[in-house]
C-alpha positions as CSV (number, residue, x, y, z in Angstrom):
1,X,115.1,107.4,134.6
2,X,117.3,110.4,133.8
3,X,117.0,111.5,137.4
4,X,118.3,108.2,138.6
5,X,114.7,106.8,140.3
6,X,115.0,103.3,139.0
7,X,112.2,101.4,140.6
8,X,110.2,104.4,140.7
9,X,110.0,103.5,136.8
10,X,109.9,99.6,136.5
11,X,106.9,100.3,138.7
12,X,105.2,102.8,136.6
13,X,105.9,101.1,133.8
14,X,104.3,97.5,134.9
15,X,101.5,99.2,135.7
16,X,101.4,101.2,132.5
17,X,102.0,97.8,130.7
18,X,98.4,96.4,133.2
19,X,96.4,98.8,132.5
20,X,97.2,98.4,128.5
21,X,96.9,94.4,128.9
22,X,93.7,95.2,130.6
23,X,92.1,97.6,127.6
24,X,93.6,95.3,124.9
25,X,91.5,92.2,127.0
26,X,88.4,94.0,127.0
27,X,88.9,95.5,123.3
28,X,89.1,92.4,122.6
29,X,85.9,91.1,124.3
30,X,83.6,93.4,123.2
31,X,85.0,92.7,119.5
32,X,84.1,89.4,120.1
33,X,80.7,89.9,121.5
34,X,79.6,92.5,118.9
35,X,81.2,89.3,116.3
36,X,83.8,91.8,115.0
37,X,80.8,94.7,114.0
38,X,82.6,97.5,112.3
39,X,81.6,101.0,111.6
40,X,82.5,102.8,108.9
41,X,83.5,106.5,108.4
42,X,81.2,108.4,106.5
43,X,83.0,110.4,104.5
44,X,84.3,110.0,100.6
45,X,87.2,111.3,98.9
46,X,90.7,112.8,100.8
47,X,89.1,112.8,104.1
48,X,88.7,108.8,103.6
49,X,92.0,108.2,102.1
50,X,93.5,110.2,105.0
51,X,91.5,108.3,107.7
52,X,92.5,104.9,106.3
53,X,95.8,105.8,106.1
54,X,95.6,106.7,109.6
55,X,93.8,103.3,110.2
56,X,96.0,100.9,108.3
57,X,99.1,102.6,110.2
58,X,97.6,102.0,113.5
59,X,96.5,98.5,113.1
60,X,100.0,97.7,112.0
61,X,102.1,99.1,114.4
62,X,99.1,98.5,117.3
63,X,100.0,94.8,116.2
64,X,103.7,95.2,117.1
65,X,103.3,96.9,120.3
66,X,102.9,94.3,122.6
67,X,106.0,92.7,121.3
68,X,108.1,95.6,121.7
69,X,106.6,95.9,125.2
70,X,107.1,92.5,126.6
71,X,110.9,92.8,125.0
72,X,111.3,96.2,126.5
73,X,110.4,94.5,130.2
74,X,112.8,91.6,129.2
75,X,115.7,93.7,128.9
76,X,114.9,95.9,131.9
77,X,114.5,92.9,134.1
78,X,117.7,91.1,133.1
79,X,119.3,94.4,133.7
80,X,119.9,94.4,129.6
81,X,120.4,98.3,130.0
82,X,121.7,99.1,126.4
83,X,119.4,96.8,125.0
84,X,116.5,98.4,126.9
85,X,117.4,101.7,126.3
86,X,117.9,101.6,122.6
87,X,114.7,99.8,121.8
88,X,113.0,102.4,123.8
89,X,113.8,105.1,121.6
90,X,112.5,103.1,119.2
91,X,109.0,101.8,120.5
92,X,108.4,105.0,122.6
93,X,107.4,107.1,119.4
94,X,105.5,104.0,118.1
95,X,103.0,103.9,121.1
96,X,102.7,107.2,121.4
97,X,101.5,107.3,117.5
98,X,99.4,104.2,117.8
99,X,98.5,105.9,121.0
100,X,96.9,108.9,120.0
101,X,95.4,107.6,116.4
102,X,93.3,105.0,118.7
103,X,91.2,108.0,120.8
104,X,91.6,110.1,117.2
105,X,89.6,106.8,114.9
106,X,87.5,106.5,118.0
107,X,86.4,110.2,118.0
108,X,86.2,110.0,114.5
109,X,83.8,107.2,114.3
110,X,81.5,107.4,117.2
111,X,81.7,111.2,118.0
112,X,82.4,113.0,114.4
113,X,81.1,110.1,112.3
114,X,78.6,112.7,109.9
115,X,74.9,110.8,109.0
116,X,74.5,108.2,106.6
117,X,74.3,110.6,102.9
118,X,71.3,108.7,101.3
């Protein structure tokens, strides 16, 4: 956008907002067909409190994505450029974050998850 290419972003953006709609959708699904299965880190003390932290936070704010995104294309397709722009300052950071917690709480749990202590 700061180089003035316009539809070159309302096009990479729709498809950035697909292919999200699509993971969401099958996120969902296999939720669904594993009847909402959890898995639970393994680990006890800070390193818990610190992973649920991280947890909570992106549950929330994954939860308020989708709204931010579907007002963000509102705006941008009524031509609602103020409105647009300032709410992207705002739910940029926010995906990014709930972004890059989601592969972190994945690694975590299916890739760094230690043993079952017993």
């Amino acid at each position: 956008m700061k180089r003035g290419r316009t539809q070159l972003h309302k096009r990479v953006m729709l498809s950035a907002f697909g292919v999200s709609s699509v993971f969401l959708a099958s996120y969902v699904a296999h939720k669904v067909s594993r009847s909402f299965q959890s898995t639970t880190l393994n680990v006890t003390g800070a390193a818990k409190t610190a992973y649920l932290v991280m947890l909570v936070s992106h549950f929330l704010l994954a939860a308020l994505v989708p709204f931010l995104a579907l007002a963000l294309i509102r705006f941008g397709l009524r031509g609602e450029l103020a409105r647009h722009k300032r709410l992207a300052r705002i739910a940029w950071p926010i995906w990014l974050y709930v972004s890059i917690t989601g592969v972190a709480i994945y690694a975590l749990l299916y890739h760094l998850n230690p043993p079952l202590a017993r």
